[in-house]
C-alpha positions in Angstrom: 75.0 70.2 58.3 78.5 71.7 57.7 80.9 73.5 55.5 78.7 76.3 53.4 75.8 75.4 55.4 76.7 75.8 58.5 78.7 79.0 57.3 75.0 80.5 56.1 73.0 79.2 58.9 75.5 81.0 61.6 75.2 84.4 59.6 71.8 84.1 59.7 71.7 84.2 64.0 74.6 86.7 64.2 72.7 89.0 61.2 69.4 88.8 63.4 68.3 88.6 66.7 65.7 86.0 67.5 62.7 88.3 68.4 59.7 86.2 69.0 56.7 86.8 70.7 52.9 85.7 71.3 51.0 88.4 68.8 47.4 87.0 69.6 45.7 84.0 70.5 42.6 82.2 69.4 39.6 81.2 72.0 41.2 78.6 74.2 39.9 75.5 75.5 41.3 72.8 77.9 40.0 70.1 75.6 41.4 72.0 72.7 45.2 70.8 71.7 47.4 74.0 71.1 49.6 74.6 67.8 52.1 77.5 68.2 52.1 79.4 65.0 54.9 81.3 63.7 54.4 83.8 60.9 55.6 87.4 59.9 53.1 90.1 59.3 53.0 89.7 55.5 50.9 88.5 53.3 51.3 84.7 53.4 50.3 84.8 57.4 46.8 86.3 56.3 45.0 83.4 56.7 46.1 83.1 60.0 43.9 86.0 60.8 41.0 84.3 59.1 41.1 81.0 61.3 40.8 83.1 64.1 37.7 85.7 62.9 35.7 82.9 61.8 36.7 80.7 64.6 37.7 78.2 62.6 40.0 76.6 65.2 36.9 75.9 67.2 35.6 74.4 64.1 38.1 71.8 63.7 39.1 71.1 67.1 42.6 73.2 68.1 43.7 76.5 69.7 46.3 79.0 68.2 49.2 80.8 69.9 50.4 82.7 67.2 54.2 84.4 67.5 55.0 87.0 64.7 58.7 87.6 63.5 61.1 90.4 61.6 62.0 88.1 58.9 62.8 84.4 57.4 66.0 84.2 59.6 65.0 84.3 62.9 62.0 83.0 62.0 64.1 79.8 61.0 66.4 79.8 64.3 63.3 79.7 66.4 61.8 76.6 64.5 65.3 75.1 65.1 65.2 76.0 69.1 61.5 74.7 69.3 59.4 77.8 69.6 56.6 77.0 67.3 55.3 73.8 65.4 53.8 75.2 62.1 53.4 78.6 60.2 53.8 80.0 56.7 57.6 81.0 55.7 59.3 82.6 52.4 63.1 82.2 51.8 64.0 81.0 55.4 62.8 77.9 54.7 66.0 76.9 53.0 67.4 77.0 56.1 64.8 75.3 58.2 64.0 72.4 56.3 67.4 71.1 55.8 69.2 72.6 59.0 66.1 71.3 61.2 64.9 68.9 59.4 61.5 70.6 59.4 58.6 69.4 56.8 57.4 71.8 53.7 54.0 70.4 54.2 52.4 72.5 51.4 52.9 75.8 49.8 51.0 79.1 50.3 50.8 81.5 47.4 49.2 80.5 44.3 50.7 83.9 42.6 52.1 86.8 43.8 54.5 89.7 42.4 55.1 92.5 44.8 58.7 91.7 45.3 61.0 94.1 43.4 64.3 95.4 43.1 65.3 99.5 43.0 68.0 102.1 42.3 68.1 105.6 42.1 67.0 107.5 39.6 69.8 109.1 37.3 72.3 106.1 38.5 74.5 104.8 36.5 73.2 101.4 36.6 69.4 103.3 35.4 71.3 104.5 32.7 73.1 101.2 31.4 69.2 100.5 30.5 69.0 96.7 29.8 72.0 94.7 29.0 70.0 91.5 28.7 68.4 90.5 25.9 66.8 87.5 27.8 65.2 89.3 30.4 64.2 92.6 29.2 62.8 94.1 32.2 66.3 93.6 34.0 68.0 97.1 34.5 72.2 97.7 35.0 75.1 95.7 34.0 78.1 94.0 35.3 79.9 97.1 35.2 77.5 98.9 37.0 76.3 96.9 39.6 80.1 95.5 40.9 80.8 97.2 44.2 77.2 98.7 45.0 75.8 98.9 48.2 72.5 97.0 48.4 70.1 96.6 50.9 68.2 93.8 51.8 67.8 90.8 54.2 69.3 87.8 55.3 67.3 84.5 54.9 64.4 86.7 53.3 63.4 86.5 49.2 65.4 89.9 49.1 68.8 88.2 49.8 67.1 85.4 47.0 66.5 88.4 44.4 69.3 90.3 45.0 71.5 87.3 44.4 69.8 85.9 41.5 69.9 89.4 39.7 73.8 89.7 40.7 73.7 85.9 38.9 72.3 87.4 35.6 74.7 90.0 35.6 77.6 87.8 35.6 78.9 88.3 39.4 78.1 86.8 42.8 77.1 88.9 45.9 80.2 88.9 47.4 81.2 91.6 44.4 78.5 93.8 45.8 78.7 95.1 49.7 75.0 93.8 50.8 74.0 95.7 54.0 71.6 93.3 56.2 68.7 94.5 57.6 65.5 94.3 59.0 62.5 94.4 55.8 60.6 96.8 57.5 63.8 99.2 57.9 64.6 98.7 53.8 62.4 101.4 52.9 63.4 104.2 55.2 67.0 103.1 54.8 67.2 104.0 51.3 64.8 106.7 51.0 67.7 108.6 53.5 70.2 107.8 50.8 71.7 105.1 51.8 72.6 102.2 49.6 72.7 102.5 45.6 70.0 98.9 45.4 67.0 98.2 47.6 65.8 94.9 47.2 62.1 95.5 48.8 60.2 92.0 50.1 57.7 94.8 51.2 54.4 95.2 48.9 53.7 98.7 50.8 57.4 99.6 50.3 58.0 98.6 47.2 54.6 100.2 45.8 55.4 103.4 47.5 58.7 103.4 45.8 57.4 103.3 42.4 55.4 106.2 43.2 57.7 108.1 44.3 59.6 107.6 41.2 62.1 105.5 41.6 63.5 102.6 39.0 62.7 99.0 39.2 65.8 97.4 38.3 64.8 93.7 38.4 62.4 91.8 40.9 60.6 88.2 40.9 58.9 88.7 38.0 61.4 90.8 35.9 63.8 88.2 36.9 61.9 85.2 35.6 61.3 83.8 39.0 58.1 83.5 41.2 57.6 83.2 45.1 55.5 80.5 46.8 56.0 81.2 50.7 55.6 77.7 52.3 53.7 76.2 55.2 56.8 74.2 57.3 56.0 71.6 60.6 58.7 70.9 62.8 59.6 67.2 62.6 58.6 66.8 65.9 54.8 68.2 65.6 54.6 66.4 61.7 56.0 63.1 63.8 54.1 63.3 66.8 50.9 65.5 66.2 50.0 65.0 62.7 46.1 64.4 63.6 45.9 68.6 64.8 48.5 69.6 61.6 45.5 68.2 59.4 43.1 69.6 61.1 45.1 73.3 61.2 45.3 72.5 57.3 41.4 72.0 57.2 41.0 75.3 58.9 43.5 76.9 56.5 42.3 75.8 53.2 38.7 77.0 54.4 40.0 80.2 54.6 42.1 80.6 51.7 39.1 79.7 50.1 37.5 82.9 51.7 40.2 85.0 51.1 40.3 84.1 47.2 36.5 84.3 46.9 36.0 87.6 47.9 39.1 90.9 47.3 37.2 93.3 49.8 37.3 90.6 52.9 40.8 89.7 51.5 41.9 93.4 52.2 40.2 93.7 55.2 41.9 90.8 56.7 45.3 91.7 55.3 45.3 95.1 56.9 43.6 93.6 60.0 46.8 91.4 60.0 49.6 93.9 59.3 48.5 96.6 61.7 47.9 94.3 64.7 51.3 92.4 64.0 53.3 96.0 64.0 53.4 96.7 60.8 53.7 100.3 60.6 54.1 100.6 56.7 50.3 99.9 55.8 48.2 102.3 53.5 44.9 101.3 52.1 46.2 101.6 48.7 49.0 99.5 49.5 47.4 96.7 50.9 44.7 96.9 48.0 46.9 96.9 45.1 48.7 93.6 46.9 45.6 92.1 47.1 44.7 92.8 43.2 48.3 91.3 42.6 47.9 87.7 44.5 46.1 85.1 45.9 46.4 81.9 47.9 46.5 78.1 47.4 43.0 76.7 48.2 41.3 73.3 47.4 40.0 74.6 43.7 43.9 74.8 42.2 45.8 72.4 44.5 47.6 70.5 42.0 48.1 72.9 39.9 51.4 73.7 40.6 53.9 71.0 42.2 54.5 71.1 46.3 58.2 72.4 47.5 58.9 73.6 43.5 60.0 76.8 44.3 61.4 76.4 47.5 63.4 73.6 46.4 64.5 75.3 43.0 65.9 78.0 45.5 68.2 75.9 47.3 69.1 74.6 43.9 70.3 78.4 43.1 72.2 78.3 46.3 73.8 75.3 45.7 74.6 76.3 42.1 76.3 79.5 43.1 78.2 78.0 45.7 76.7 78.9 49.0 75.3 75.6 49.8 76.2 72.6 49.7 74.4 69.5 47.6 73.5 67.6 50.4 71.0 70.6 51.6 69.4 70.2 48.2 69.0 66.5 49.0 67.7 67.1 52.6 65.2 69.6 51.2 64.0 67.2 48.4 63.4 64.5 50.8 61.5 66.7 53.7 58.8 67.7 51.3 55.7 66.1 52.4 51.7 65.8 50.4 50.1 63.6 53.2 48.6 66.1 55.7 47.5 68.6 53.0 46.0 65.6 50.6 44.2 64.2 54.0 43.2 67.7 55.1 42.0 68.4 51.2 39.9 64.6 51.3 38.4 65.6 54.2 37.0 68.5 53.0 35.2 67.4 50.3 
C-alpha cells in the first residue's frame, strides 16, 4: 500500500510500541498442532478463556499460545511481522487486512454498546446541548468541539468514534489536537484533567465515568454506529493451515454458545480474562453491567447479520474522509472470507 495508507499504517508503529507477549497457554501436546492467538484483554477475547477452561482445544485437536496486546495498533504490526496466526481484533483490523493482507474470517460480537464518548461537566461543548436534529443523543457543536484536546487511541474504535463524531459536526480530526494513548491510560488521563474529550473503548472506564458524573457526548450507539470486533488469520495460516483455523472456529463457536447461554459464567469468564491479561481497571459491577449490554456471535444467529459489514463500512468512513485510500476498501472487500466459519458451523451440527 502507499500514499494515505502507508501514511496511517507508519503512525500507527511510531504511536505504539509493539508489546507482545505469551499471556497463557492451553495443555500442550506434541501431536497437538499450535495456533498463536493474539487478542487484547477485552471483551471480544473472552472466549479465548473459555477454550481453554473447558479444554476445548483438546476437544478439537490443537494447542493455544495466546499473546495479549495494549491496543488494535500493535496488535496489527505484530500480525504483519508474523507473531500470531489468528485472534479476535476491533478497529485495527483496517489496517491488517489490507496492509497484510490478512483474512476477516468471521465477526465476533453479535451486539455490544459500551463504547462512549465524554467531556466535562459545565464545558462549553455540554452546554451547546444537541445541535443535531438527526442524532439526538450527540452533545457539542462545530463551534465547540474545533481545537479540543481529545483523548483516545490510534487504530482502536476510539480513534473510529472520535472521528466519526468530529464528521457529524462538520470538521475532520485534524481540527481537533487528538492525544494518542494507551486505552487503559484514557481513564486516568482525563480524570487528572487533562484533555476536554475522552473517547473510552473501555466498558469499566466508561461506566465508571458516567457515575462519576460526567457527560456522554456521543458514542457507538449515540452516533448511529455499532462495533463487531472481528476474528482475522494471517494469509499464511488461512493458506497453509486452514484444517486447525476450522477446528479453532469449532472450539470458538462452542463457547460463544456458552457464554450467551448463561450471564453468570459469562462474567465469570470475562473477569477471569481481564484480571489475568493485566487489566487493572475491573470491578464486579463493571464487568457485570458489560455483560448485560452484549453478547457474542454463536451458531443460533450466524447469518443474521452480514460477515466483514462493519469492519468494511469502517474503512469505507476512512476512505470517505480522506485518510485512506480506495484501493484499501477494495483489498478489505476482497479478504473477507465465509469458508472456515460455514465449515466449522456444518460440522457442528
Amino acid at each position: 500500500m502507499k500514499g494515505k495508507m502507508v501514511l496511517f499504517a507508519v503512525v500507527l508503529m511510531m504511536s505504539s510500541a509493539m508489546v507482545f507477549g505469551s499471556g497463557s497457554k492451553a495443555a500442550a501436546s506434541d501431536a497437538r498442532p499450535k495456533i498463536r492467538v493474539g487478542a487484547m484483554a477485552y471483551y471480544s477475547g473472552v472466549p479465548i478463556q473459555v477454550i481453554m477452561d473447558e479444554k476445548l482445544n483438546e476437544k478439537y485437536g490443537f494447542d493455544i499460545d495466546l499473546y495479549i496486546f495494549p491496543s488494535g495498533g500493535p496488535m496489527a504490526e505484530a500480525l504483519g511481522a508474523g507473531k500470531w496466526d489468528v485472534g479476535p481484533i476491533g478497529a485495527g483490523g483496517m489496517i491488517a487486512v489490507p496492509t497484510y493482507n490478512a483474512k476477516l474470517i468471521a465477526d465476533a460480537h453479535y451486539q455490544t454498546d459500551v463504547a462512549w464518548i465524554f467531556a466535562r461537566p459545565g464545558s462549553d461543548i455540554v452546554k451547546a446541548g444537541n445541535t443535531l436534529s438527526a442524532y439526538p443523543n450527540v452533545i457539542g457543536s462545530a463551534e465547540t468541539v474545533r481545537g479540543k484536546t481529545m483523548l483516545g487511541t490510534f487504530g482502536n474504535i476510539s480513534q473510529y468514534m472520535g472521528m466519526d463524531y468530529a464528521a457529524k459536526l462538520g470538521l475532520q480530526l485534524k481540527d481537533l489536537n487528538f492525544m494518542n494513548m494507551e486505552t487503559s491510560q484514557i481513564y486516568t488521563a482525563f480524570v487528572s484533567g487533562n484533555g476536554d474529550i475522552a473517547c473510552i473503548g473501555s466498558p469499566t472506564a466508561a461506566f465508571t465515568l458516567k457515575d462519576q458524573g460526567y457527560p456522554i457526548i456521543g458514542g457507538l450507539t449515540q452516533q448511529g454506529i455499532s462495533q463487531q470486533d472481528a476474528l482475522l488469520a494471517s494469509d499464511n495460516f488461512y493458506t497453509n493451515h486452514k484444517d486447525t483455523l476450522v477446528k479453532f472456529m469449532e472450539a470458538w463457536y462452542t463457547a460463544t454458545a456458552k457464554l450467551n447461554s448463561d450471564k453468570n459464567y459469562m462474567i465469570q469468564e470475562c473477569t477471569k480474562f481481564y484480571t489475568g491479561n493485566g487489566r487493572t481497571d475491573v470491578t464486579e459491577d463493571g464487568v457485570r453491567r458489560e455483560c448485560e449490554l452484549s453478547s457474542y456471535i454463536d451458531p443460533s444467529n450466524y447469518g443474521e447479520k452480514k460477515t466483514g459489514a462493519w469492519m468494511t463500512n469502517l474503512v469505507a468512513f476512512m476512505v470517505d474522509t480522506g485518510s485512506m485510500e480506495p484501493a484499501v476498501l477494495d483489498a478489505m472487500k476482497r479478504n473477507v472470507r465465509t469458508d472456515v466459519a460455514e465449515e466449522a458451523l456444518a460440522k457442528l451440527k
